[in-house]
LUMZAMI-254220 format. One record per residue: residue in three letters; x, y, z of N, C-alpha, C, O, CB in turn. Coordinates in steps of 0.2 Angstrom, whole numbers, padded with zeros to 4 digits, always signed. Each point is the difference from the previous one (the first is absolute). Glycine has a CB too. Layout:
N
ALAXYZXYZXYZXYZXYZ/...
***
This chain:
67
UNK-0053-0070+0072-0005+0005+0002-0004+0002-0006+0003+0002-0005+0004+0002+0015/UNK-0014-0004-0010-0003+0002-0005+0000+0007+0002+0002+0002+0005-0010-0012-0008/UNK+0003+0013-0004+0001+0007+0000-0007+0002-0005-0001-0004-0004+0016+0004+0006/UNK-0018+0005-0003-0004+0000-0004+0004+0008-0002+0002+0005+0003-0013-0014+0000/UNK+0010+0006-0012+0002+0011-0004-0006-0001-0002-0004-0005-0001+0018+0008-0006/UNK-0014+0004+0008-0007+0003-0003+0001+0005-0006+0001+0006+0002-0005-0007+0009/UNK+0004+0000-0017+0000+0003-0006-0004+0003-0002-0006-0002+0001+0011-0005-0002/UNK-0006+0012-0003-0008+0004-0002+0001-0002-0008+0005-0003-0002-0006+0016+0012/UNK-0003-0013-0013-0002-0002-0005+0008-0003-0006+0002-0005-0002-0015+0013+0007/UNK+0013-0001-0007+0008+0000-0006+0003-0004+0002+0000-0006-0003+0003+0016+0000/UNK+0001-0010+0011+0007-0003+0003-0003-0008-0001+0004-0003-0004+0002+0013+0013/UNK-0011-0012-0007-0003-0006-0002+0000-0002-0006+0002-0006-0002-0007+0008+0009/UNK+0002+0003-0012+0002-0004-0005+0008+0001-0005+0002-0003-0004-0016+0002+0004/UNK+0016+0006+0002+0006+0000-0002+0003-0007+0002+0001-0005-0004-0001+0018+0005/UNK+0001-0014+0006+0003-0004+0003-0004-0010-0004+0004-0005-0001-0002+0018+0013/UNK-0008-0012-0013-0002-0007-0003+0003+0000-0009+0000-0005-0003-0013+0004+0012/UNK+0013+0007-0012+0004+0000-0005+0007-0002+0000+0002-0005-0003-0010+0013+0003/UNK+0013-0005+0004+0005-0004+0000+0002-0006+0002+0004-0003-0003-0004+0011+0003/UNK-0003-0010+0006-0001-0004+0001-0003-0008-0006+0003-0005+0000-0004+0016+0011/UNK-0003-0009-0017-0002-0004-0005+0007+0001-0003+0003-0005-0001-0017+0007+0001/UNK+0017+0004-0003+0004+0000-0004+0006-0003+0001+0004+0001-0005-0010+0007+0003/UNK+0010-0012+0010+0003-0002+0002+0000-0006+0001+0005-0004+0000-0004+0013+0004/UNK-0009-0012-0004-0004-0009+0000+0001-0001+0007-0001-0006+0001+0004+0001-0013/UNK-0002+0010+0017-0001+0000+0008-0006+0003+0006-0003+0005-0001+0014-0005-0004/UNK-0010-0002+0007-0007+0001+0006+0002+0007+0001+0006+0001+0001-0007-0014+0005/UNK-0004+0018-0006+0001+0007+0005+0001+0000+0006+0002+0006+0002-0008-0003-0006/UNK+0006-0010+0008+0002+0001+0007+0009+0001-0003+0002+0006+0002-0012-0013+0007/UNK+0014+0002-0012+0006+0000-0002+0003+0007-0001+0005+0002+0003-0008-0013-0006/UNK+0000+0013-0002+0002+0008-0004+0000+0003+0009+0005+0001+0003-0012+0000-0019/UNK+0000+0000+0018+0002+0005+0006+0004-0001+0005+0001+0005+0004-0008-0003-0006/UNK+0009-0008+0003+0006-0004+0004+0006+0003+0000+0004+0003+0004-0009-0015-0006/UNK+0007+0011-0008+0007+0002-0001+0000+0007+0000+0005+0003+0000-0002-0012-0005/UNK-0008+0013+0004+0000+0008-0001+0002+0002+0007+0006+0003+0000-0016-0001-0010/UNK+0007-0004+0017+0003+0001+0007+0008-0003+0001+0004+0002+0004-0017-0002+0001/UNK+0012-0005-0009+0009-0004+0002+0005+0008-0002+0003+0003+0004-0004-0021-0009/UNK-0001+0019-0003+0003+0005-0002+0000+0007+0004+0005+0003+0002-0007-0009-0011/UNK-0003+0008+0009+0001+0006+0005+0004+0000+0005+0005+0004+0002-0016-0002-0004/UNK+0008-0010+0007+0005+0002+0006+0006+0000+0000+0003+0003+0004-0011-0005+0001/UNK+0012-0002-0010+0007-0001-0004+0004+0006-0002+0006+0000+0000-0010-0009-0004/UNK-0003+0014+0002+0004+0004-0004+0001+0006+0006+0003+0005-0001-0007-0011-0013/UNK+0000+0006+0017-0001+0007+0006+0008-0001+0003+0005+0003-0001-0023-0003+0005/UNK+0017-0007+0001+0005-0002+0003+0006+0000-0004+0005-0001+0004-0013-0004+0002/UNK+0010+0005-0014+0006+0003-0003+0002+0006+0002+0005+0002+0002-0007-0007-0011/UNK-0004+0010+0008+0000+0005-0002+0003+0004+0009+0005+0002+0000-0016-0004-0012/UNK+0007+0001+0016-0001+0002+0005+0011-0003+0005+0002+0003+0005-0022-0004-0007/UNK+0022-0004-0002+0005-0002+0002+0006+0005-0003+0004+0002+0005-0010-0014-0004/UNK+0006+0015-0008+0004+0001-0004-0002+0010+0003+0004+0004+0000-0004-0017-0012/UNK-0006+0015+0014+0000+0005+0002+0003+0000+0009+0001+0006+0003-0010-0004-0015/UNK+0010-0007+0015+0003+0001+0006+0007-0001-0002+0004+0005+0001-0014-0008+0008/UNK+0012-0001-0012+0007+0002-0002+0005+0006-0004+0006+0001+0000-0009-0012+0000/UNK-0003+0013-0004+0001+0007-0002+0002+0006+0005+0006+0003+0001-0016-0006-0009/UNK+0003+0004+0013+0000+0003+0006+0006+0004+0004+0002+0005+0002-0011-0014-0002/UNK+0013+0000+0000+0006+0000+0004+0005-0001-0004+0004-0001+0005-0010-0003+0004/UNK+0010+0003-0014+0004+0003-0006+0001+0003-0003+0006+0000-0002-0007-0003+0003/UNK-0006+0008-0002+0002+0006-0004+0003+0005+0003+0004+0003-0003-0013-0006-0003/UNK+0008+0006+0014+0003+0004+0004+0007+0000+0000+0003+0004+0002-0013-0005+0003/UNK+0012-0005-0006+0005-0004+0001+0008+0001-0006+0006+0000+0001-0017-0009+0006/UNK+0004+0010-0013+0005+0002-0004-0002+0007-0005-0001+0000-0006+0006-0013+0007/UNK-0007+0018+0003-0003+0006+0000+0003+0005-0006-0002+0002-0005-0001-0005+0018/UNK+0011+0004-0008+0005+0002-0001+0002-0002-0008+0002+0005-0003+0000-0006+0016/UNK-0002-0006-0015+0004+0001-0005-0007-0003-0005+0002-0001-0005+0012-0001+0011/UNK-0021+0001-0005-0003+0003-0005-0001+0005+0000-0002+0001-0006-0001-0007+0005/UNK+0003+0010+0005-0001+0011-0003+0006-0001-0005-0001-0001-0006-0001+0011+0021/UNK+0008-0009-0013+0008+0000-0004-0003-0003-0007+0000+0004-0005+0011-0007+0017/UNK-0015-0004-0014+0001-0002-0007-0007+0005-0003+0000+0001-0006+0006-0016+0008/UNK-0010+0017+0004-0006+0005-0005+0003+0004-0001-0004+0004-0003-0006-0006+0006/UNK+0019+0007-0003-0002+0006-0002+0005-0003-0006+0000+0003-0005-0005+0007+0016/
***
């Protein structure tokens, strides 16, 4: 599926900046910058539903080691 980003001036050239400084195309750089995000949300978002439902679980005996 194509997509068009729309960039305002800086993010553009930030983005053709790096992009030169890597010897890779800007589409590439913006490819892996979304791979990363969505990698890293989807960590995130995993390690906080396991949190959620653990930490309640051991409530009890983290109060007891804070005091």
């Amino acid at each position: 599926m194509a997509m068009t980003l729309r960039l305002d001036d800086a993010e553009a050239e930030a983005l053709r900046r790096r992009a030169d400084l890597e010897g890779r195309s800007m589409q590439e750089v913006a490819r892996e910058a979304v791979q990363l995000y969505i990698e890293n949300k989807s960590k995130r978002e995993l390690l906080d539903n396991v949190l959620d439902s653990e930490i309640p679980r051991y409530a009890e005996a983290l109060d007891r080691l804070g005091k």
